[in-house]
C-alpha positions in Angstrom: -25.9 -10.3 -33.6 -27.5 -11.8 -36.5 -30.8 -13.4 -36.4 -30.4 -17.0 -37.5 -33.9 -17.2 -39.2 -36.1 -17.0 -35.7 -39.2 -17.0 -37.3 -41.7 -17.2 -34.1 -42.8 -14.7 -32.5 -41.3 -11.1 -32.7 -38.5 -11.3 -29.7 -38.6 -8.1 -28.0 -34.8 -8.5 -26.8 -33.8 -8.1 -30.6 -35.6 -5.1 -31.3 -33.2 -2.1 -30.7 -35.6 0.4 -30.8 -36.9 -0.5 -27.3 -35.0 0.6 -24.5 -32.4 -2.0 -22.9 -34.8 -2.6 -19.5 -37.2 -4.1 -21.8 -35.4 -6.0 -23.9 -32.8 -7.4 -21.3 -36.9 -8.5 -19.2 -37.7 -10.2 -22.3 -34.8 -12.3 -22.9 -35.0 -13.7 -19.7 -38.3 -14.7 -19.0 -37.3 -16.8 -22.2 -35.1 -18.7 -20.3 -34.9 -21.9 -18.6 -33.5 -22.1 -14.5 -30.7 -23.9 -16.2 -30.0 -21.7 -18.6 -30.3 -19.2 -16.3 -27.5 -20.3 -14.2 -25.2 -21.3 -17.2 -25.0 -17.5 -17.4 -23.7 -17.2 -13.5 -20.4 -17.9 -14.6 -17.0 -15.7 -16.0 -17.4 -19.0 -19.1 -21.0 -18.1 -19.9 -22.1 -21.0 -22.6 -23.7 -20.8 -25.7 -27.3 -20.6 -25.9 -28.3 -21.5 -29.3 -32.1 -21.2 -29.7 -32.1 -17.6 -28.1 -28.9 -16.7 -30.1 -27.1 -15.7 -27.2 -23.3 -16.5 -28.2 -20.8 -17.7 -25.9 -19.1 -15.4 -24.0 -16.2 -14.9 -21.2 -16.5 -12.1 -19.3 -12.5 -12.5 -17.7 -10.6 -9.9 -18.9 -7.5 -7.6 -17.6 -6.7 -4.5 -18.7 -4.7 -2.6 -15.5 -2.1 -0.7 -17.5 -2.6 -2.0 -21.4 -4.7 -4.8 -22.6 -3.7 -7.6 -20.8 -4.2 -9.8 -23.9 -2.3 -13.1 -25.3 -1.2 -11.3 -28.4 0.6 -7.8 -28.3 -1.3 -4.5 -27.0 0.5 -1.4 -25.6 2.0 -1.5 -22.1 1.7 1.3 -19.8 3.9 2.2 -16.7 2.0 -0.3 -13.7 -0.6 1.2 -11.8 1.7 2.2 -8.9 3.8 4.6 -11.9 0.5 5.9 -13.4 -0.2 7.0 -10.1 3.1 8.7 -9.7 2.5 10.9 -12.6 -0.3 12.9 -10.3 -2.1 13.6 -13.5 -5.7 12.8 -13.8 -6.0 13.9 -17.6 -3.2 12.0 -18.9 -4.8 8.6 -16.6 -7.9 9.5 -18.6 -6.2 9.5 -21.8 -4.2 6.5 -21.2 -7.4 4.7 -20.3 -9.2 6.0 -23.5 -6.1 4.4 -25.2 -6.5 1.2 -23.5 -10.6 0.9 -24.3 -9.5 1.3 -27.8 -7.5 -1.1 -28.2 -9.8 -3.9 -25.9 -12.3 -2.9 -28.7 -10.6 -3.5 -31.4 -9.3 -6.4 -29.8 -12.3 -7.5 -29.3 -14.2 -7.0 -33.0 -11.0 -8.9 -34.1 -11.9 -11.4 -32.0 -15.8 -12.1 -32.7 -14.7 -12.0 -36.7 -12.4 -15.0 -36.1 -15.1 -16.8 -33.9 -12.7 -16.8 -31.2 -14.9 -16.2 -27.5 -12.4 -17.4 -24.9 -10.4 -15.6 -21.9 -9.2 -12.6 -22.9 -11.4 -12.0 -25.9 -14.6 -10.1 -24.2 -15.5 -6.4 -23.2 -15.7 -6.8 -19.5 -12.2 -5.6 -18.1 -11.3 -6.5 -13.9 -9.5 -3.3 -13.8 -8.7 -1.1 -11.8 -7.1 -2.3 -8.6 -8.4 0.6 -6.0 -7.5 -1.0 -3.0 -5.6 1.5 -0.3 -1.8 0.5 -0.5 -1.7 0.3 3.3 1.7 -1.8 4.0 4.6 -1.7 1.5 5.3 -5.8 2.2 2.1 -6.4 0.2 2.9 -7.8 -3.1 -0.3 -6.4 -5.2 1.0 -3.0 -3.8 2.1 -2.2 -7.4 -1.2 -2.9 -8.7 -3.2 0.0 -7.0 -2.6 3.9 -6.8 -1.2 4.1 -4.0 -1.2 5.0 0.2 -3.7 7.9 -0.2 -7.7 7.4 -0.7 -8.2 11.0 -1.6 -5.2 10.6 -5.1 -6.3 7.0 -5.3 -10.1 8.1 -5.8 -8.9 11.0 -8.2 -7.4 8.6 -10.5 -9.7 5.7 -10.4 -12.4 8.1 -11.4 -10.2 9.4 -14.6 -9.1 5.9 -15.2 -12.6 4.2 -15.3 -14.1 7.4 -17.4 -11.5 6.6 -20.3 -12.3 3.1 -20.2 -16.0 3.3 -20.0 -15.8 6.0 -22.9 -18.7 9.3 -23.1 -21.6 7.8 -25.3 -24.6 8.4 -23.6 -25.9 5.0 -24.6 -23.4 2.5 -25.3 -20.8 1.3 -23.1 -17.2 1.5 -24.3 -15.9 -1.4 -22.1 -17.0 -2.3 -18.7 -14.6 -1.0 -16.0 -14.7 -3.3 -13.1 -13.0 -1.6 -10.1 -11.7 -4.3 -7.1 -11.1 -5.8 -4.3 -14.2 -5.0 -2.5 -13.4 -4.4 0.3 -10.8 -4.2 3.1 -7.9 -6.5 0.6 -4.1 -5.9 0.7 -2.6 -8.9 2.3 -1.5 -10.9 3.6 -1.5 -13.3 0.4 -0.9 -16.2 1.1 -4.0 -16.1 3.6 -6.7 -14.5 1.3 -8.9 -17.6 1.2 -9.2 -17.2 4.5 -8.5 -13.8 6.3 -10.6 -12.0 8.3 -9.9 -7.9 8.1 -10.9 -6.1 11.3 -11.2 -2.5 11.0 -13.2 0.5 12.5 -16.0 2.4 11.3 -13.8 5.2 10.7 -10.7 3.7 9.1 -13.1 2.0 6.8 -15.3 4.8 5.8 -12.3 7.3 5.6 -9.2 4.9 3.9 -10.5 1.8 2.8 -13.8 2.6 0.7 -13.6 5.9 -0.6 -11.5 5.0 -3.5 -14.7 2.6 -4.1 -16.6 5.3 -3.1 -16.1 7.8 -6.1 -15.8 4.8 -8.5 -19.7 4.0 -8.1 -21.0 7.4 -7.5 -18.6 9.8 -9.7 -17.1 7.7 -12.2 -20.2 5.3 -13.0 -18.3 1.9 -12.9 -21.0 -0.8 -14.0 -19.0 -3.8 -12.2 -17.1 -4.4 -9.2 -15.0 -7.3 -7.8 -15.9 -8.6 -4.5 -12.7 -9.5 -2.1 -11.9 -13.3 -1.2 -11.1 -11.9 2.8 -13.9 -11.8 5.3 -14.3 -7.9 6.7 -15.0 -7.9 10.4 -16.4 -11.3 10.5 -18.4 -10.9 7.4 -17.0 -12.7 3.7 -17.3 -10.1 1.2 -18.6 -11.9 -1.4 -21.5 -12.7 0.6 -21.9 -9.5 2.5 -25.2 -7.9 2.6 -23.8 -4.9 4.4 -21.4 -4.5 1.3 -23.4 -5.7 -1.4 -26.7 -4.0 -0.7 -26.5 -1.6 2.0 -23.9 0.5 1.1 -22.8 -0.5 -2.7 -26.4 -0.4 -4.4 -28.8 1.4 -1.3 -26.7 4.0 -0.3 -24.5 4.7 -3.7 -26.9 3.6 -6.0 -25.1 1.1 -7.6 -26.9 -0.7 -11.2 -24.3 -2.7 -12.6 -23.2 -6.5 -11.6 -21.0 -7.5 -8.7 -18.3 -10.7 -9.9 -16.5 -12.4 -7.2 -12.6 -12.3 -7.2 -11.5 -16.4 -8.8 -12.8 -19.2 -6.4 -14.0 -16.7 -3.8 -17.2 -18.2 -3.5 -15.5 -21.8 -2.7 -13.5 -19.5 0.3 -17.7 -19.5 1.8 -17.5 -22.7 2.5 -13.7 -24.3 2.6 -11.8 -20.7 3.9 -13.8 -19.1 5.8 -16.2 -22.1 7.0 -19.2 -19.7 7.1 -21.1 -22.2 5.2 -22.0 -26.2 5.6 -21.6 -26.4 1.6 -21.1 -25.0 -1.9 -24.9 -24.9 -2.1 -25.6 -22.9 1.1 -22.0 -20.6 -0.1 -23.6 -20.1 -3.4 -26.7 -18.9 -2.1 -25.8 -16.9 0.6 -23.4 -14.7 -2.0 -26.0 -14.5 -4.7 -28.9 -13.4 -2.2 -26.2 -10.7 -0.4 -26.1 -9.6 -4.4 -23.0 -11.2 -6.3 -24.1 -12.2 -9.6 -21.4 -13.4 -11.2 -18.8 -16.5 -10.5 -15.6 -16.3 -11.5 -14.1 -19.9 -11.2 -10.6 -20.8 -10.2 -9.6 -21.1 -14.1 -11.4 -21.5 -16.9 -10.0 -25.1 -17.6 -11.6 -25.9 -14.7 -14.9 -27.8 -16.0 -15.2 -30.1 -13.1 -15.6 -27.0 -10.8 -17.7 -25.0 -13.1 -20.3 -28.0 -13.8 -20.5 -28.4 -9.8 -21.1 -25.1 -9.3 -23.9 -25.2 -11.6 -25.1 -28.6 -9.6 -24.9 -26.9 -6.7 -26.9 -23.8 -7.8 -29.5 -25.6 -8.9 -29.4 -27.8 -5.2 -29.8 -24.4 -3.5 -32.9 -23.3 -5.4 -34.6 -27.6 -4.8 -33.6 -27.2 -1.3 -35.0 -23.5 -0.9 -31.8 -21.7 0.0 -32.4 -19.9 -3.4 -35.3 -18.9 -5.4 -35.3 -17.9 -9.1 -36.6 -14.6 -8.4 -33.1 -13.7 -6.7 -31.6 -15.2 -9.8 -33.7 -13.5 -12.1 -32.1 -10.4 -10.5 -28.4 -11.5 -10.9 -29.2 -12.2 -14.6 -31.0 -9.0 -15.5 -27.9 -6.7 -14.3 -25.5 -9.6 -16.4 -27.7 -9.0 -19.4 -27.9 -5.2 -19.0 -24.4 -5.2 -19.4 -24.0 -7.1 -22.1 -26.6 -5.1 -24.0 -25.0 -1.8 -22.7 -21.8 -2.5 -24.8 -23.8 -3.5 -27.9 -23.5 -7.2 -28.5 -27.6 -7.4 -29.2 -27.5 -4.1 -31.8 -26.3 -3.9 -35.0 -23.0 -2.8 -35.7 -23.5 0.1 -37.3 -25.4 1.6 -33.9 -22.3 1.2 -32.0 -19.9 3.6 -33.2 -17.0 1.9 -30.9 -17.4 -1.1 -33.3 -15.7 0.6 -35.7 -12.5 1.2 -34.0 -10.1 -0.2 -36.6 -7.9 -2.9 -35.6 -4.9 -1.2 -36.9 -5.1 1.3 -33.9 -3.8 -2.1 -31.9 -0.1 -1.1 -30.4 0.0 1.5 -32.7 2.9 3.9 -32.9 1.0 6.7 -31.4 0.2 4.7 -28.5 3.8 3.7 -28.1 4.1 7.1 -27.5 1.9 7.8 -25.5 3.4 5.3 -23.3 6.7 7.2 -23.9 5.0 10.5 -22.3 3.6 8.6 -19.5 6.3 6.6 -18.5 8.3 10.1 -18.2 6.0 11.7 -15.9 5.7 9.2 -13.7 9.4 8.7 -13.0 10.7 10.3 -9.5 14.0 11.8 -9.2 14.8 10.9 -5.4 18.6 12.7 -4.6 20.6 15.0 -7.2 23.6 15.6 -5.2 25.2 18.4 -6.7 23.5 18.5 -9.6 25.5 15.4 -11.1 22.3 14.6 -13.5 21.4 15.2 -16.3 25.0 13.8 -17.5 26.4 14.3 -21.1 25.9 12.8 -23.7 29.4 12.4 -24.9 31.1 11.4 -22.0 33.8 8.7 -22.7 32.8 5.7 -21.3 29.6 4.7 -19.3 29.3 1.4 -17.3 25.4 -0.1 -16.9 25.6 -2.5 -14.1 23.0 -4.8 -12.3 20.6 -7.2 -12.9 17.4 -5.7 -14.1 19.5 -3.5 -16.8 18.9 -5.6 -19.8 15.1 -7.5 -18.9 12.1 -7.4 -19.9 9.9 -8.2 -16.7 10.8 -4.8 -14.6 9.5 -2.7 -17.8 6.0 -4.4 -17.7 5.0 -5.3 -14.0 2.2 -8.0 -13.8 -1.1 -8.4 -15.8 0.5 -7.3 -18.7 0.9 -8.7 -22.3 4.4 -8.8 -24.1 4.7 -5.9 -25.9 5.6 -6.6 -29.5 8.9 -4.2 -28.9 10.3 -2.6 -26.1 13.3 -0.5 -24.8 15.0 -1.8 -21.6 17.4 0.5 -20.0 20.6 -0.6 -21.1 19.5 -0.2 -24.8 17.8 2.8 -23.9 21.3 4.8 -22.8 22.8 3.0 -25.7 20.2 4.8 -27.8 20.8 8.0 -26.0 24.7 8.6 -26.5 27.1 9.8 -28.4 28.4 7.5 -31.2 32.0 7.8 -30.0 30.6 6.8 -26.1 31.7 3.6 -24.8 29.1 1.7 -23.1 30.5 -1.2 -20.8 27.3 -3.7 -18.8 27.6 -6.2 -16.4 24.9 -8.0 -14.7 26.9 -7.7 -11.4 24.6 -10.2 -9.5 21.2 -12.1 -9.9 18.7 -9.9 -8.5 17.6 -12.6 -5.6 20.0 -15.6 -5.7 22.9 -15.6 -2.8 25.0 -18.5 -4.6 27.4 -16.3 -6.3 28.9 -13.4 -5.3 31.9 -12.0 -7.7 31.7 -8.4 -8.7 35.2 -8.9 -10.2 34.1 -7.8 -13.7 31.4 -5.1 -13.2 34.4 -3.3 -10.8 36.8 -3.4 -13.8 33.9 -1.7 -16.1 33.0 0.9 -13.4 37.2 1.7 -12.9 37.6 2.2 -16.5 34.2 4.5 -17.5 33.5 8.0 -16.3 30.3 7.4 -14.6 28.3 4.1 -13.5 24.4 3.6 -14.1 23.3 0.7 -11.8 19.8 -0.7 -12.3 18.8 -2.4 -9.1 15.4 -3.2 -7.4 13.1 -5.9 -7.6 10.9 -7.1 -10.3 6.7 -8.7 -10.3 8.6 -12.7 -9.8 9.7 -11.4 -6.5 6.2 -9.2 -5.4 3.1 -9.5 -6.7 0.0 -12.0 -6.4 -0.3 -15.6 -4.7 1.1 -18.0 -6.8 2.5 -15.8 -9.7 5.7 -14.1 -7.8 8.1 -17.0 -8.5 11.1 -15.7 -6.6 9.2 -14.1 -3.6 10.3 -15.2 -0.1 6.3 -15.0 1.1 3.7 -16.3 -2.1 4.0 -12.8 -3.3 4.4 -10.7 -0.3 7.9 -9.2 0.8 9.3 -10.2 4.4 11.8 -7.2 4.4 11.6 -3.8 1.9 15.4 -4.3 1.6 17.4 -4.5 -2.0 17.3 -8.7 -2.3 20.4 -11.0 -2.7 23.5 -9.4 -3.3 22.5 -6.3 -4.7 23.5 -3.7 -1.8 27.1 -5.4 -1.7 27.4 -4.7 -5.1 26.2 -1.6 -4.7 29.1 -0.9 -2.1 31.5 -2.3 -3.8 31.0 0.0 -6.6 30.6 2.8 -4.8 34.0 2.0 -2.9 35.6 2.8 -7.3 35.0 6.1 -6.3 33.0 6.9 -9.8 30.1 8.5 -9.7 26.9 6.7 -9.4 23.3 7.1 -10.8 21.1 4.4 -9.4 17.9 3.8 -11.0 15.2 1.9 -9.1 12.7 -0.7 -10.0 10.2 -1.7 -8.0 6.1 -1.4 -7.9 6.4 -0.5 -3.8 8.9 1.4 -1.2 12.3 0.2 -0.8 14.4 0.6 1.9 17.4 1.6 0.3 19.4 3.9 3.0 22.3 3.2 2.1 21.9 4.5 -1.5 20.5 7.8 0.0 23.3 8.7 2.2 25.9 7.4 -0.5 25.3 7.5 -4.0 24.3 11.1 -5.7 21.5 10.7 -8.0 18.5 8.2 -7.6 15.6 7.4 -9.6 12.4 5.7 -8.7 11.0 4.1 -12.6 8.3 2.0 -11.1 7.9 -0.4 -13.4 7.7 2.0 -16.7 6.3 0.1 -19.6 7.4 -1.1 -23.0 9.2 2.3 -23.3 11.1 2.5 -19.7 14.4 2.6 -21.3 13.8 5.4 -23.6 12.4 7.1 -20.9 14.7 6.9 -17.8 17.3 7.6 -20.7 15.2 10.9 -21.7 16.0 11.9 -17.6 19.4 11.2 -17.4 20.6 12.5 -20.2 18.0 15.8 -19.7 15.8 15.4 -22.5 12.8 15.1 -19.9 12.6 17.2 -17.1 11.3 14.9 -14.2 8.3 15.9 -11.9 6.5 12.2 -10.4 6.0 12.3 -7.0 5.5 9.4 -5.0 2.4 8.3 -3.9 3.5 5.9 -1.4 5.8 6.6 1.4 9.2 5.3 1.7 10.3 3.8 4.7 13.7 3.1 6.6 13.1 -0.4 8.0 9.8 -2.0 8.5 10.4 -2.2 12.1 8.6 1.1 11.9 5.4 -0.1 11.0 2.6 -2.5 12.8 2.5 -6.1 11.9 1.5 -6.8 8.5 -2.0 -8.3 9.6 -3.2 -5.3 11.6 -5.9 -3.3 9.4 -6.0 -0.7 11.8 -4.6 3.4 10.0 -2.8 3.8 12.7 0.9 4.1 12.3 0.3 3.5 8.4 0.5 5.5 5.6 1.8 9.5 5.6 -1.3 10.1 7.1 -0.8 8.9 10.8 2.7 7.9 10.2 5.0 9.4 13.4 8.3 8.7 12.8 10.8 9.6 10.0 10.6 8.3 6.3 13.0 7.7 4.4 11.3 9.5 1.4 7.7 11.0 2.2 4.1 10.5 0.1 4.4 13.6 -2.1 8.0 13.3 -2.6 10.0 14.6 -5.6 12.7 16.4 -7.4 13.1 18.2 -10.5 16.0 19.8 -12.5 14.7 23.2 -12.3 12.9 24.9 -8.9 9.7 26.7 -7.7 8.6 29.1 -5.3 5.7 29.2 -3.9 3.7 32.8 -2.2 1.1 34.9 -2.1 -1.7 32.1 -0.5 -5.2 33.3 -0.3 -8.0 31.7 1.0 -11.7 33.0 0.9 -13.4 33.4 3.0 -11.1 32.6 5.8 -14.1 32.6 8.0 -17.0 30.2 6.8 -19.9 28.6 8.3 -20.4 24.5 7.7 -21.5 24.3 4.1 -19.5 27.3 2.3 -17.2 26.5 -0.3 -13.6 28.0 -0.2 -11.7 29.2 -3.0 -8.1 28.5 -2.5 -5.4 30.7 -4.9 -2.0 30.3 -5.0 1.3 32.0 -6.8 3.7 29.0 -8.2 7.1 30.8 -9.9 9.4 28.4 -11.8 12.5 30.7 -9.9 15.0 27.7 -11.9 17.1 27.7 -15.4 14.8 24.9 -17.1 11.1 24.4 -18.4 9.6 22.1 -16.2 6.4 20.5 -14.9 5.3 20.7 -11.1 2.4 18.8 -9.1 1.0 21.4 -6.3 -0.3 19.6 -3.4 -2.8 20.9 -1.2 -3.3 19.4 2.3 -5.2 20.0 5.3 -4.6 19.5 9.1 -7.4 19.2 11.4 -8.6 18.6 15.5 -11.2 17.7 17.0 -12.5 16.4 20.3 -12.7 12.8 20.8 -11.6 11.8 17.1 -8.2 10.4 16.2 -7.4 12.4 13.2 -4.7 12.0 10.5 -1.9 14.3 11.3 -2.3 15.5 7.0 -4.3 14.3 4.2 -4.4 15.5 0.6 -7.0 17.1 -0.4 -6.1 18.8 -4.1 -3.8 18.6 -6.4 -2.5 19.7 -10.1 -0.2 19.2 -12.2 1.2 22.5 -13.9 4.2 23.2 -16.9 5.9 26.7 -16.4 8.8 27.9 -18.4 11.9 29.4 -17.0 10.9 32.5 -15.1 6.7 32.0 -15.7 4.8 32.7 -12.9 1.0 31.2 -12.8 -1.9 31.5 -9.9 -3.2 27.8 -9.1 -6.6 27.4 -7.6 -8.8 24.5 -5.2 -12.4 24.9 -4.2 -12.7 23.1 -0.9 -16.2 21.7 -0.1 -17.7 19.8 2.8 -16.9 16.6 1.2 -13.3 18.1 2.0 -13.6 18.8 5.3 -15.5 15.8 7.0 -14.2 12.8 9.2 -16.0 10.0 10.5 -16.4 9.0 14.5 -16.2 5.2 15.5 -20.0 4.7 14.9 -19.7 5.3 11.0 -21.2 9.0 11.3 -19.6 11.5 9.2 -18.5 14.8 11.4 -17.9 18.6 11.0 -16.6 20.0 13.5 -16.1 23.8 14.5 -12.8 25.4 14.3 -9.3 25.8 13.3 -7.9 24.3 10.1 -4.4 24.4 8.9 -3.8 24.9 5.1 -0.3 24.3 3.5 0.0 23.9 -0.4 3.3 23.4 -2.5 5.4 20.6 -3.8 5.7 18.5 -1.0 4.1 18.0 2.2 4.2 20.3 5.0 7.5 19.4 7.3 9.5 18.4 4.1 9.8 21.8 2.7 14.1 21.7 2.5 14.3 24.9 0.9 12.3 27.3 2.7 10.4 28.3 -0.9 8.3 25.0 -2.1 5.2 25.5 0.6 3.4 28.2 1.9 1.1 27.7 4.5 -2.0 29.6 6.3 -5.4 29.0 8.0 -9.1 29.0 8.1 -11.6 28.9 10.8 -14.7 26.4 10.2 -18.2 28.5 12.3 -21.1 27.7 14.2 -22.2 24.0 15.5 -21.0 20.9 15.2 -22.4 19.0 12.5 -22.9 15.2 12.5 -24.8 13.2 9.8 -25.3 9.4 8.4 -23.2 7.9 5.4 
């Protein structure tokens, strides 16, 4: 900032040689109440005469800059998460943070300071993926809190950046706590769950995104969480986010979730009283409903002030909301000098670069998950005859990019993406076949007289973010974002029959940011691929796998049901019955799930000690053999099963994981240290427990029960000594 000729007094707050605590005190004791709460709000106002600019702290950046212009899009959360690779998530985020600060420098040059244009980024989404009908599902990392917390951490690192004085960008992990539907009653839902399901699925994720990965923000939820709204939650807020993880940064409530106080959840007579009840349990930052909104903004700050005349509020409280604001803001650099800040001088050309397009490339391959490859009918040719594409989200952009993304400035969709990939002498025939929702229209005649006359069909089915994804912004969904059924929509499994009934072979690719229950594709068609939502670069990529120029290796990390009948209703919180974890019956594709072109074996498991009393480490090793023809990558999964008396325990849960190339023939040892942190559950009073005894070990490339081959797990034990030992959070 420059110093627009202050001439009174030397201001402390612009003098970068003291540290940030003194300067940030200094600025506001300068300030006026009024002021004070202009500053409460995601469209913080200018304040001239302490030359403190406008600024909007709103911004997105899940998987790529979410920005109005072009930035680089990523695979969606849900396929970053299927890549089971925390260094590449760390490198991707790194990627991102670049590009929101040279975004941002761009920005400031031009005077431009609205949405979109700041340094504080509402990413990630860590919320437990606990029900595949939510429509946010694709959003988050997944069903399991132990890969979810693994690659929040790497994800908030690479976007937060290494300087050990300057922020990069401010990660802002959300939705504190307890949120995955049902979305159309967010404003007002109340989630019930246990001690134990909320200290063991629901905040963990949360958990290692305070304590391990530093995240100076978080987003409290717009639900209540056993009675209590989380935006207003002293047991959230203090007790357990800043008291017992230490927690320094701000807290910013999810759009309009203050209003939910009062009008949702009724917990408050007014906006005043909902106001200060949230900024007293420690929110200190109001995101409004939109940023248009001016009427809303301007009562909020009416109604601020109220609750301070009426003594529902004092200063002091505010005084703390502003000095974490502040901090922040100084933390990334906007008081110092530009030449102090070496992430100012990220040039803008770096913006959707070509080395970030491929980087999107890589990624986008890694996460893709090869469900069935019945006889080995993939990788095909590339000089077959004649290929038909077929189905409706072949040739569009909005199953590439998923939501809160930009519009990448080029992109590959997966028609053009085999088209790329062939032969010159290859015929390449595409139908739509059907609308991927609509059931006005059903005539397959001409995508039948492509698939008769080529030598293999490629149908691209699925579902796409205007059919799942948040209240209000999933156009086509058949429940304000949420899905009433995890079958293929409109017409899309007849046409898949119908296809099928040619008698050419079939490779069905799958897009979709959540499980679908396709089992009629699994007992029918050969060779099925899971793409997620894949980025900018999708059709390159699923391209690369069909046509073997990628080896794939995701794995999914969400389960894949048959029918939703075997789940509980939506609106029960409770674990039970959810999730690979304490799921009973059969899936149709399991958490951990994947194929590859080539295979591995798995031996030699040694665990040491096998014997160890409550506190020892043990060193896990491990022989992994690529026994196949092909290079390829595999993720080795580690997971324990545990029982105790008198705690409901999950029949499996990961607890390790890496992701490992080996040539043809290559042999490598893979190694895990389990620690207590490994080892503990938590009883229905919130205590974290150790118990005594017996604990079965399995590690390989899927999860134990699933091994179809007899060579992909191995499996052993290890006995846990002495008493029993029980301890607070």
């Amino acid at each position: 900032m420059g110093n627009n000729n202050i001439n009174e007094e030397k201001r402390l707050y612009l003098d970068y040689t003291k540290s940030f605590e003194e300067r940030v005190e200094d600025l506001v004791s300068r300030m006026t109440l009024e002021e004070k709460i202009s500053q409460m709000f995601n469209t913080a106002i200018e304040i001239p005469h302490l030359n403190i600019p406008e600024y909007n702290w709103w911004n997105e950046c899940l998987h790529g800059v979410a920005a109005d212009d072009h930035a680089t899009v990523f695979p969606q959360a849900i396929g970053l998460a299927a890549t089971w690779n925390v260094d590449l998530i760390q490198e991707v985020a790194n990627t991102i943070s670049d590009e929101a600060r040279a975004k941002h420098h761009e920005s400031v040059r031009n005077n431009e300071r609205g949405i979109f244009k700041g340094l504080t980024y509402w990413s990630p989404n860590v919320n437990l993926f606990r029900d595949p009908r939510w429509g946010r599902g694709q959003e988050t990392y997944g069903e399991d809190p132990y890969l979810s917390s693994k690659m929040a951490v790497s994800f908030i690192k690479g976007l937060q950046g290494d300087d050990p004085k300057y922020l990069k960008i401010v990660a802002t992990p959300k939705h504190y706590v307890v949120h995955s539907g049902p979305e159309p009653l967010r404003h007002e839902f109340d989630a019930i769950v246990s001690q134990k399901d909320l200290w063991e699925s629901y905040l963990p994720a949360f958990e290692s995104s305070i304590k391990e990965a530093k995240a100076y923000s978080i987003m409290c939820a717009y639900n209540r969480t056993n009675n209590d709204p989380c935006c207003s939650s002293k047991k959230l807020l203090q007790e357990i986010l800043r008291d017992n993880w230490g927690f320094e940064g701000y807290v910013v409530s999810d759009c309009g979730a203050i209003y939910d106080i009062y009008k949702g959840h009724k917990v408050a007579k007014n906006i005043a009283e909902a106001s200060a009840l949230s900024i007293k349990a420690g929110c200190d930052l109001f995101c409004n409903v939109m940023t248009a909104d001016i009427k809303m903004k301007e009562s909020f700050w009416k109604w601020i002030k109220r609750a301070v005349d009426k003594n529902l509020l004092t200063e002091k409280t505010i005084n703390k909301a502003l000095r974490r604001l502040f901090m922040a803001r100084f933390k990334l650099g906007m008081f110092d000098p530009p030449e102090l800040v070496h992430y100012q001088q990220i040039s803008f050309k770096l913006n959707d670069c070509e080395e970030h397009r491929q980087l999107a490339l890589k990624t986008s391959n890694e996460s893709i998950v090869l469900l069935k490859n019945e006889e080995n009918i993939l990788p095909l040719k590339k000089d077959l005859k004649s290929i038909a594409v077929i189905g409706p989200n072949a040739d569009t952009l909005s199953v590439l990019i998923g939501n809160y993304a930009s519009i990448p400035s080029r992109w590959t969709t997966f028609l053009n993406g085999i088209k790329n990939k062939v032969s010159s002498e290859t015929k390449i025939f595409y139908d739509i076949g059907c609308h991927r929702v609509d059931k006005t229209e059903k005539d397959f005649t001409k995508a039948i007289e492509i698939a008769e006359k080529s030598d293999v069909v490629i149908m691209v089915l699925g579902i796409s973010p205007r059919y799942e994804g948040e209240e209000g912004n999933a156009t086509q969904s058949e429940a304000n974002g949420d899905r009433p059924h995890i079958n293929l929509p409109g017409f899309q499994e007849d046409l898949l029959k119908a296809i099928h009934e040619t008698g050419k072979p079939i490779v069905l690719v799958l897009t979709s940011g959540s499980a679908l229950g396709v089992n009629y594709a699994k007992e029918h068609i050969p060779a099925i691929l899971q793409a997620w939502y894949p980025g900018e670069e999708g059709g390159t990529s699923v391209a690369d796998i069909i046509f073997g120029d990628y080896n794939p290796a995701g794995k999914l990390p969400i389960t894949f049901y048959k029918s939703l009948d075997q789940l509980p209703p939506f609106e029960e919180y409770s674990m039970e019955g959810r999730t690979y974890r304490y799921f009973k019956d059969e899936p149709l594709y399991p958490f951990g799930y994947g194929l590859s072109y080539t295979k591995f074996k798995y031996s030699n498991l040694k665990i040491s000690p096998q014997r160890i009393k409550i506190g020892e480490d043990i060193l896990i090793n491990v022989e992994v053999e690529n026994i196949g023809k092909i290079t390829g990558d595999e993720i080795v999964q580690l997971y324990l099963s545990k029982s105790a008396p008198n705690l409901e325990l999950p029949i499996r849960e990961l607890q390790g994981f890496k992701r490992i190339n080996l040539k043809k023939g290559e042999s490598t040892s893979v190694s895990f240290t389990l620690t207590d942190k490994n080892l503990f559950h938590v009883n229905d009073e919130g205590k974290r427990i150790i118990e005594p005894g017996m604990i079965q070990i399995s590690v390989g490339g899927c999860q134990p029960g699933f091994d179809d081959d007899g060579i992909n797990l191995t499996e052993s034990n290890f006995e846990v000594l002495g008493e029993r030992l029980e301890f607070d959070q």
